[in-house]
C-alpha positions in Angstrom: 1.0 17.1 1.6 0.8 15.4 -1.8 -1.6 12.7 -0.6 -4.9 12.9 -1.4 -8.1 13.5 0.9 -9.4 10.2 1.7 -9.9 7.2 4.3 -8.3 3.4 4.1 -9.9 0.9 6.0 -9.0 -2.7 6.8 -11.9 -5.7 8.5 -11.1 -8.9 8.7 -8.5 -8.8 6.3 -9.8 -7.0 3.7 -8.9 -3.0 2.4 -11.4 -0.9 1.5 -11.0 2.5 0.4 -12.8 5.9 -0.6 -9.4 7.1 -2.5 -10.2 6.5 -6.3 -9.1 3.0 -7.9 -5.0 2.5 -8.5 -4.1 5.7 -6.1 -0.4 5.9 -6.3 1.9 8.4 -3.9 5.4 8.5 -5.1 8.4 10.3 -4.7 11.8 10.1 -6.6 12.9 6.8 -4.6 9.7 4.7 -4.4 6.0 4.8 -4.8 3.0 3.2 -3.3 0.1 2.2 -5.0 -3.3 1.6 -3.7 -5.9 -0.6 -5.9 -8.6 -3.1 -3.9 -9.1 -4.0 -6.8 -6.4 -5.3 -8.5 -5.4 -9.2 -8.8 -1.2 -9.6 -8.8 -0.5 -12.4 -11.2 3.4 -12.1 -11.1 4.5 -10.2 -8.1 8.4 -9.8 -9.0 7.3 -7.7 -12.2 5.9 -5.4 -9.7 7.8 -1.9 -9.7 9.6 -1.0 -6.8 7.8 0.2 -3.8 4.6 -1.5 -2.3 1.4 -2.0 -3.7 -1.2 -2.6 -1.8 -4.6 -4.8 -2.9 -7.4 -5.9 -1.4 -5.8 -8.6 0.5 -2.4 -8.5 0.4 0.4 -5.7 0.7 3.4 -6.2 -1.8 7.0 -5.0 -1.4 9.5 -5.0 -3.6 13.1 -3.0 -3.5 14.9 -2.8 -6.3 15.9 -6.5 -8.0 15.0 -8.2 -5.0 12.4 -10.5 -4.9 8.9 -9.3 -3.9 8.0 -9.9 -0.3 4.1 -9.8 0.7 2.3 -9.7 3.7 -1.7 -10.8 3.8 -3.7 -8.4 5.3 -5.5 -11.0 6.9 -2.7 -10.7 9.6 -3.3 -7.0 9.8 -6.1 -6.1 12.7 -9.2 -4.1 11.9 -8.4 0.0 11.2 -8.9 2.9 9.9 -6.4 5.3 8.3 -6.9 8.9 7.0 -4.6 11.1 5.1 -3.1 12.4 8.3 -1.9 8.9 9.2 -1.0 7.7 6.1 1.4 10.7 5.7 2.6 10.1 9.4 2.7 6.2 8.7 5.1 6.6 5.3 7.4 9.0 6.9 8.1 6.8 10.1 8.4 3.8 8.1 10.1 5.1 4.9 13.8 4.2 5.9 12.6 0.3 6.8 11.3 -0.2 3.4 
């Protein structure tokens, strides 16, 4: 419900997005931040949560390291609010 209206969309590894630059949901125990086009120099100054770039997702918990993933593994899709809402709640608990 707090998510903006808007459409996230992954091909061959890359995110594209019609959400405005550095979109960032958060609630009181973690937030997730959406920027194509941001560069991560030093992932374990990242905040915790997951922030996604144009490439690469980020996820960091805490004062554990930062785990990524490259979004070159991820297969081609499209998400909208709906699913990004559906996506965070199902997978809140394993992050």
């Amino acid at each position: 419900e707090n998510l903006p209206s808007g459409e996230l969309s992954i091909k061959n590894g890359k995110l594209s997005s019609t959400l405005d630059p550095k979109t960032v949901f958060h609630s009181s125990e973690f937030a997730v931040t959406i920027d194509p086009q941001a560069t991560v120099e030093d992932p374990n100054s990242l905040p915790s949560g997951i922030f996604v770039t144009q490439d690469k997702v980020y996820f960091k918990s805490g004062d554990s390291p930062t785990q990524s993933t490259s979004l070159s593994d991820a297969p081609d899709m499209s998400l909208t609010r709906e699913g990004i809402s559906k996506w965070i709640g199902e997978n809140q608990a394993k992050i």
